[in-house]
C-alpha positions as CSV (number, residue, x, y, z in Angstrom):
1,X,118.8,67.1,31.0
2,X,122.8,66.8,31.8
3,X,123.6,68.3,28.6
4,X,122.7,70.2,26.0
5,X,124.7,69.7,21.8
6,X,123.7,71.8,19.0
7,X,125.5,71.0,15.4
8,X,124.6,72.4,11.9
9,X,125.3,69.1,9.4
10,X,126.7,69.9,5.9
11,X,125.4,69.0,2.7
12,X,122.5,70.6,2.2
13,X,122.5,72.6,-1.1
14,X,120.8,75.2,-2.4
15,X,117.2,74.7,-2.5
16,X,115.1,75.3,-5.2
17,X,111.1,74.9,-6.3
18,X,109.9,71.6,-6.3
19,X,113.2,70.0,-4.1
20,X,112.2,66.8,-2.1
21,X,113.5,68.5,1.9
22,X,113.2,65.7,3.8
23,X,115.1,64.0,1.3
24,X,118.1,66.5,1.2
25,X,117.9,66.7,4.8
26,X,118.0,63.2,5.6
27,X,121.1,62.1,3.1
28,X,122.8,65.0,5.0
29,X,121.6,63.8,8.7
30,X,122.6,59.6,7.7
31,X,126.3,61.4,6.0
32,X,127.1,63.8,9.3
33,X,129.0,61.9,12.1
34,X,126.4,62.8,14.7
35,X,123.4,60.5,12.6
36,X,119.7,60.6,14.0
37,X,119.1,59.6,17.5
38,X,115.6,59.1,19.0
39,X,114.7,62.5,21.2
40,X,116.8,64.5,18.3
41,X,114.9,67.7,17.4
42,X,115.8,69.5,13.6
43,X,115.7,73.7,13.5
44,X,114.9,74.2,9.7
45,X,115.2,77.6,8.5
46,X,111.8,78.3,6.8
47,X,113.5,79.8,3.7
48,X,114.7,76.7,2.4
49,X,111.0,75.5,3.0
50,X,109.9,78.5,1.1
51,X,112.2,78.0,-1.6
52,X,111.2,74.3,-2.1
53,X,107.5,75.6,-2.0
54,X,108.0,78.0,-4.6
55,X,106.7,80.7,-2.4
56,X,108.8,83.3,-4.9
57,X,107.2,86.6,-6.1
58,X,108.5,89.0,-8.4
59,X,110.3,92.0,-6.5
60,X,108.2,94.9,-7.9
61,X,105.2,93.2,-6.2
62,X,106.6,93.7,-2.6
63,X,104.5,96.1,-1.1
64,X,101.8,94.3,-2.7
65,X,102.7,91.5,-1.4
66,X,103.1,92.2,2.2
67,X,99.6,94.1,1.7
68,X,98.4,90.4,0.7
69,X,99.8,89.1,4.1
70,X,99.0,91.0,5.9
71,X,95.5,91.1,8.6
72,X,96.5,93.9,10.6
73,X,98.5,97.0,11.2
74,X,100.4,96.8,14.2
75,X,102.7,99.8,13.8
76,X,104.3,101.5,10.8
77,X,107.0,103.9,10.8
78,X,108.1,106.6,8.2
79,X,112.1,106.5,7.3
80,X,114.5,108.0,4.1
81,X,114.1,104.6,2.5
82,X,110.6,103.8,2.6
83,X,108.0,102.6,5.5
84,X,108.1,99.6,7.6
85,X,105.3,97.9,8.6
86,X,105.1,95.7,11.5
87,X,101.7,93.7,10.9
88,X,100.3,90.2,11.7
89,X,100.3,88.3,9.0
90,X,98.1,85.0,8.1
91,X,99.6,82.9,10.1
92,X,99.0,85.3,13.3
93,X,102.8,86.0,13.9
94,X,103.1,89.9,14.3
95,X,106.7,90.4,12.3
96,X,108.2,92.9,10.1
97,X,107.0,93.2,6.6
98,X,104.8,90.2,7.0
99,X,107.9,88.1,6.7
100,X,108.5,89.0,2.9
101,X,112.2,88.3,2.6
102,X,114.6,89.8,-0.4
103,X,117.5,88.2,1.0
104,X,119.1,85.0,-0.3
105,X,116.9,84.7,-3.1
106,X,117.2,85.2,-7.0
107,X,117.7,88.5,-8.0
108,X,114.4,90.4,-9.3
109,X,112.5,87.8,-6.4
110,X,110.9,88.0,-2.9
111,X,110.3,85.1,-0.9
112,X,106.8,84.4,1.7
113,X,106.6,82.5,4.6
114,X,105.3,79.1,3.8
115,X,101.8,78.6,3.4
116,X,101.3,76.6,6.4
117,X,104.3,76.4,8.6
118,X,102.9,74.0,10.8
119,X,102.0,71.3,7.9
120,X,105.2,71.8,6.3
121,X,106.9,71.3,9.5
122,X,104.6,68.3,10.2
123,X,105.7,67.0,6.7
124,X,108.9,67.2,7.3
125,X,108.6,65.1,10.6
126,X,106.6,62.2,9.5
127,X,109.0,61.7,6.8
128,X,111.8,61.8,8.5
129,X,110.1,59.7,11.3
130,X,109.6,57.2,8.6
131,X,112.7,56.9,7.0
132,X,115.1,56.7,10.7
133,X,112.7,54.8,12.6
134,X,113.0,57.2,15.4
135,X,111.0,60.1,17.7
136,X,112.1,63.5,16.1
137,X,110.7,66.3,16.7
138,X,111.1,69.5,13.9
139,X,110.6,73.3,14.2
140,X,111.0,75.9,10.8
141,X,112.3,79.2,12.3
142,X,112.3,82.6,11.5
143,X,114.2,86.0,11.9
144,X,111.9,87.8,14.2
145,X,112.5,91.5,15.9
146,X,111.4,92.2,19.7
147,X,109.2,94.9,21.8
148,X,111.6,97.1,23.7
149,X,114.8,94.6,22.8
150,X,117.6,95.8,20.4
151,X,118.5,92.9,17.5
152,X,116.7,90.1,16.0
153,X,116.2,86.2,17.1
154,X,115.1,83.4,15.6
155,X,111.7,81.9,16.9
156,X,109.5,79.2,15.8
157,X,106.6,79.8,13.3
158,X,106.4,76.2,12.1
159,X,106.2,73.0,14.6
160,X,105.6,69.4,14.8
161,X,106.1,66.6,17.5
162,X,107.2,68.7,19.8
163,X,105.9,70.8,23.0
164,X,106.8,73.9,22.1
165,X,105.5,75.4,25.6
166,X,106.4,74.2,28.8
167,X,104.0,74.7,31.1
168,X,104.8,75.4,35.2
169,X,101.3,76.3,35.9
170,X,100.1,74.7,39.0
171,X,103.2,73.5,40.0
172,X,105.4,74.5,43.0
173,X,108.9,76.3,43.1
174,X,112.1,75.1,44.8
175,X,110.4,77.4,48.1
176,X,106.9,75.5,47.7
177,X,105.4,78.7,46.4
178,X,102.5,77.9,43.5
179,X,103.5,78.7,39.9
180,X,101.0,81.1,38.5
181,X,101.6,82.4,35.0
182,X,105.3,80.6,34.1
183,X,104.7,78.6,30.8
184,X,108.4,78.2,29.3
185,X,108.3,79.3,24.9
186,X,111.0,76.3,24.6
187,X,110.0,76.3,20.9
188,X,111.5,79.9,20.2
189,X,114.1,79.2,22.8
190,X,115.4,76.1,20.5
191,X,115.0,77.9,17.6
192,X,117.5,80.9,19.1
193,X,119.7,78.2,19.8
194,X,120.0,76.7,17.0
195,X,120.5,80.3,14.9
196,X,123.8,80.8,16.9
197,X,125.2,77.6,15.1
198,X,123.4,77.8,11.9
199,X,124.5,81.4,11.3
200,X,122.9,83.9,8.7
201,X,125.2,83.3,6.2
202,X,127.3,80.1,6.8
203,X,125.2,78.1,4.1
204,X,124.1,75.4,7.1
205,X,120.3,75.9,7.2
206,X,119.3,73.1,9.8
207,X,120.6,72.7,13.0
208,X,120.3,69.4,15.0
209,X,119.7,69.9,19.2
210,X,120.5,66.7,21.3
211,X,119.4,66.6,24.7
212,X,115.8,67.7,24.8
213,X,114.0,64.5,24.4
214,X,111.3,65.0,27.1
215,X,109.8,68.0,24.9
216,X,109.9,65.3,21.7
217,X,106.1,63.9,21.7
218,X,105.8,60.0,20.5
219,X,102.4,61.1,19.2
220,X,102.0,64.3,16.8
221,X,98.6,63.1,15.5
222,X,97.1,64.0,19.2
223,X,99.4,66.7,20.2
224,X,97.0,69.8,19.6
225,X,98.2,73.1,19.9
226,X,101.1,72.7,22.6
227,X,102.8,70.6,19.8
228,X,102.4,73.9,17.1
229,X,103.8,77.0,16.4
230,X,100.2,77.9,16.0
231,X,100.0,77.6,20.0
232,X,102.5,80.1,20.9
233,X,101.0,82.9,19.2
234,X,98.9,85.0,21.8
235,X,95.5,86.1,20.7
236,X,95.4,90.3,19.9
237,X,92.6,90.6,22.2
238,X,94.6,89.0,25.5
239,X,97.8,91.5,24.0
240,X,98.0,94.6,26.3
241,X,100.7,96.3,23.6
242,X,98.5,94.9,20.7
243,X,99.1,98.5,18.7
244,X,102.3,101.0,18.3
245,X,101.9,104.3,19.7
246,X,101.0,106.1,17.1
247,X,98.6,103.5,15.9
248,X,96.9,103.1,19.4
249,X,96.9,107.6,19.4
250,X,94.8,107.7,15.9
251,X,92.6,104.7,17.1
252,X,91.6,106.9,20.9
253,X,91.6,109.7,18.4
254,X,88.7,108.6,16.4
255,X,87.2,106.8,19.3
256,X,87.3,110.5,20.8
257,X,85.7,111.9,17.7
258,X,83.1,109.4,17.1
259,X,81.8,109.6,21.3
260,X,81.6,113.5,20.3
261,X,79.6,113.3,17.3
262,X,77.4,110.9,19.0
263,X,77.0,113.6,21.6
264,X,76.0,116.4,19.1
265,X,73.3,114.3,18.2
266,X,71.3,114.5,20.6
267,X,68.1,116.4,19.9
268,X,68.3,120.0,20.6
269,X,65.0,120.2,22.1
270,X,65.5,118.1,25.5
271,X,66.0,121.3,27.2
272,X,62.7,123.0,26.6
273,X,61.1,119.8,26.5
274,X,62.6,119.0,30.0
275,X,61.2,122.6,31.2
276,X,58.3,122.1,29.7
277,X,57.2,118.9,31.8
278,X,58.7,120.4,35.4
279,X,55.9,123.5,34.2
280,X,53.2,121.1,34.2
281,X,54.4,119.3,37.4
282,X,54.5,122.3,39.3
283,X,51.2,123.4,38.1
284,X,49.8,120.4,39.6
């Protein structure tokens, strides 16, 4: 790689239920004076996937909703205007609010992730493949905060015909010293890219990014998980900060009550049954 370009095409309107996205992005890709080139990769923000999804709920429903999201705790954390939740959601990302979004949507609505990420984004790819004739790769992105980091960046939750990892394992530095645990998240570092040209609020939800065509894969059917968003989300179990603080307190907490009870359980008679028998041995 020489160079890197990143450009946000116009065109694209607002999205709604039911909207063809591959479509809308396409007419907006073959108008824009950069076009489609084989190697391109496309940074879709998954609202406008959401939108055209009809993932919309009704507002009163959002704590409900993110309860419906959501498969685990992480953290949570009292404040004047409520409680925020950080929990992993369904798709195993662990994110604020399970992702429920009341932000650029209709008022009296709250917007979910997409229901798959991955086979929207694979959607999205094949038909796009289909209409240009090329090797494309697309991620959908999302707003995403960060352990011990101030601010928010975008990161990939939805992936397809790309490697979204890029893995030095096994290889040798510049110094010939063997690479041990250095696996590049180029998928979330694309997707952060391509937010600094999209913006929050500039009304250009897809970016294009020229000049990372070794990461696009010419096969998606036989990528597996180094060609998902799916595949860059770390198991809890392998997670050493897998709980907040006050979370991981209540959980050594219990543990601590539950190893005492199990204690007091004991029968109360060992002792005398204990003297008992050392009687008899000595008497023998």
């Amino acid at each position: 790689m020489s160079g890197l370009s990143i450009t946000a095409p116009d065109g694209i309107p607002e999205i709604g239920p039911g909207d063809d996205l591959a479509t809308l992005i396409g007419d907006a890709l073959a108008a824009s004076v950069e076009g489609i080139h084989d190697g391109d990769i496309l940074v879709v923000t998954s609202k406008i996937v959401s939108k055209a999804e009809g993932r919309h709920v009704a507002a009163a429903d959002r704590e409900a909703a993110i309860t419906a999201e959501t498969v685990r705790l992480v953290a949570s954390r009292t404040h004047p205007g409520g409680i925020t939740r950080i929990v992993e959601n369904r798709h195993g990302l662990v994110m604020a609010a399970a992702g429920v979004d009341n932000s650029n949507t209709p008022d009296g609505t709250i917007l979910l992730l997409p229901q798959d990420p991955d086979a929207s984004a694979r959607r999205l790819c094949d038909a796009l493949r289909q209409r240009f004739g090329v090797a494309l790769g697309v991620i959908l992105s999302d707003t995403l905060g960060r352990p011990w980091r101030e601010g928010q960046t975008d990161a990939a939750i939805g992936a397809a015909g790309i490697r979204v990892l890029d893995d030095y394992r096994g290889t040798l530095d510049t110094h010939g010293n063997l690479l041990a645990v250095s696996a590049a998240a180029v998928g979330d570092e694309i997707a952060g890219a391509a937010d600094l040209v999209k913006g929050k609020a500039a009304g250009r939800p897809v970016a294009l990014v020229r000049g990372l065509g070794h990461l696009v894969l010419p096969d998606p059917d036989n990528a597996g998980q180094s060609g998902t968003a799916r595949g860059l989300v770390r198991p809890a179990e392998n997670d050493m900060f897998r709980l907040g603080s006050d979370e991981a307190y209540a959980l050594g907490f219990s543990d601590g009550q539950a190893a005492t009870a199990a204690l007091q359980r004991v029968p109360t008679d060992l002792p005398e049954k204990a003297a008992s028998m050392s009687s008899v041995r000595s008497s023998k």
